[in-house]
N, C-alpha and C positions, 0 to 999 in steps of 0.2 A: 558384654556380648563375647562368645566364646569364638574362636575363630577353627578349631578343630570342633571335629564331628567325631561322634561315637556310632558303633554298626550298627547297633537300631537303627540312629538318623540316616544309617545310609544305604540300609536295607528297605526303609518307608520311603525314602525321593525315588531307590530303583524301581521299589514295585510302583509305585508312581508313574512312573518314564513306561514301563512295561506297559503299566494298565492304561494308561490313554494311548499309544499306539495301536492298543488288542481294539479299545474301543475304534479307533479312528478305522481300522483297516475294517473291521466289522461292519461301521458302518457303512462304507464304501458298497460292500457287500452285498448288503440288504438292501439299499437305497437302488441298486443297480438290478435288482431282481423287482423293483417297485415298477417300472419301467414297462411300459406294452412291447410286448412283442413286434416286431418290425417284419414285413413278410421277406426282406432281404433274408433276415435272421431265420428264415428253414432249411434245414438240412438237406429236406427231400422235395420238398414243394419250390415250385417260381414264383416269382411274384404272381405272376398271372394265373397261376393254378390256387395258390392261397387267397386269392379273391373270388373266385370263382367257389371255393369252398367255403369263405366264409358266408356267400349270398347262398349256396344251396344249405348249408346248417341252419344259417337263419331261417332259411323258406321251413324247417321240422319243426325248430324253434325259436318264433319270431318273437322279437320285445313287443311285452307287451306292458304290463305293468309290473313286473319283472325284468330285467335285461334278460336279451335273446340269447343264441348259441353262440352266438358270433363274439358277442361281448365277455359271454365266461370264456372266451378261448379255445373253444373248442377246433377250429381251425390248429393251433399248436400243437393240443393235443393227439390229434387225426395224424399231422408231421410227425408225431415222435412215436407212433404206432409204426408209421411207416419206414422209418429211421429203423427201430429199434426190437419190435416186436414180430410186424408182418413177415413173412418167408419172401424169397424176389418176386417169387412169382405172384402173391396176393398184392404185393405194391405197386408190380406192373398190370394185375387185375382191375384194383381200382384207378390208378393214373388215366385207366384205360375208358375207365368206366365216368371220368371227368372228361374227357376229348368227350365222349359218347353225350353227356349231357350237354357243351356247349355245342356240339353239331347238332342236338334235338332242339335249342335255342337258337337255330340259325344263326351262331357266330358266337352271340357271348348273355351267355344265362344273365351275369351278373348284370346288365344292360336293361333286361325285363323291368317290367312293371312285374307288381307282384301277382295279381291276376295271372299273369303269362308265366312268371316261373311258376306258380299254383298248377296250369294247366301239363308244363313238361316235367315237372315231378310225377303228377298223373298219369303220362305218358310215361314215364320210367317205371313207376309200380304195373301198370295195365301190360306194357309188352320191355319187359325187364332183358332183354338180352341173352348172352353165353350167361352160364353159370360158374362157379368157383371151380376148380379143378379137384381142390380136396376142399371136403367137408359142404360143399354147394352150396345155395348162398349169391345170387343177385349182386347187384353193383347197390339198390336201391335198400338191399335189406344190411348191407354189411353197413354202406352208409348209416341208412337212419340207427341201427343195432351200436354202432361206435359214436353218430353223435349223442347218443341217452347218455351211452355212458360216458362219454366226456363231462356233458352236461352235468350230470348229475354228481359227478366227483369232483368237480369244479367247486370254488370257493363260493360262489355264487350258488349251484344249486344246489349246495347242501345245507346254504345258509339264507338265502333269500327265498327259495322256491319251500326245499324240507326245510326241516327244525335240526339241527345239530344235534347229536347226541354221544359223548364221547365215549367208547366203551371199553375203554384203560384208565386207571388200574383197577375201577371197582363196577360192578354191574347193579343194576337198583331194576328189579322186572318192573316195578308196580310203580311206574312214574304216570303222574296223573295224566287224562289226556281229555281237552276241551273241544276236539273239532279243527285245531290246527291240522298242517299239513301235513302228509308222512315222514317219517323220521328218517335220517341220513344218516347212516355211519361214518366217522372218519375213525379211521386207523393209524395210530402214532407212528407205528416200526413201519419203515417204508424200505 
């Protein structure tokens, strides 16, 4: 047994040492992104307003033999529209347009049965309110218009509701098609 090392042996224990660190912190990572969203955890929402949205996303798109709106996160993703996307004035449009729903729930939509919140979403489409300031646009149309698209960009409903179809790096028009669902894009470059 040799008691000195040569730089190969001790360029393979570094990359060694390296490589299970990259792995462990990686892991970390990823395990911590596996994790549900916690309503603490919004930016823009309260707890009490992230509940409130998740029961009116659900009431668009309820579980059914698919998970609902709620479950693909779409609540999150509504936050990080509002965080990130919306102008102040459409985030204090819709914030606005959440008091507005739970005062048509006399107090707290999320409390309804679902008949009842059935009935004050009704009421939101039938007498919808002020409109957008720019580009018009209801409290009831921007909602339901942003939970499709959560929804359906959601890992869930591109995968569970559509069928997945990646369209990087090669494109195939003439993929067979039996009557499943409609097809979902996902888009690699984000």
């Amino acid at each position: 047994m040799k008691d000195t090392m040569d730089r190969r042996e001790a360029l393979r224990r570094i990359t060694m040492l390296a490589g299970g660190t990259l792995c462990a912190t990686s892991a970390s990572a990823i395990l911590s992104g596996c994790t549900p969203r916690q309503t603490s955890d919004y930016a823009s929402l309260s707890g009490d307003e992230a509940r409130l949205l998740d029961a009116l996303v659900e009431t668009i798109i309820p579980t059914t033999d698919t998970p609902g709106a709620a479950e693909a996160g779409v609540s999150a993703f509504l936050d990080d529209a509002l965080t990130h996307v919306m102008s102040p004035e459409d985030a204090a449009f819709f914030k606005a347009g959440l008091t507005d729903a739970d005062g048509r729930a006399g107090g707290s939509f999320a409390a309804l049965s679902g008949d009842e919140q059935a009935a004050v979403m009704q009421d939101l489409l039938d007498n919808p309110g002020p409109e957008r300031s720019q580009g018009g646009g209801t409290f009831f149309n921007v909602l339901r218009d942003l939970t499709l698209a959560g929804y359906f960009s959601s890992e869930i409903g591109a995968t569970q509701v559509h069928r997945l179809q990646m369209t990087f790096p090669n494109y195939d028009g003439a993929l067979p098609y039996n009557g499943e669902g409609a097809w979902a894009v996902h888009h690699i470059a984000r």
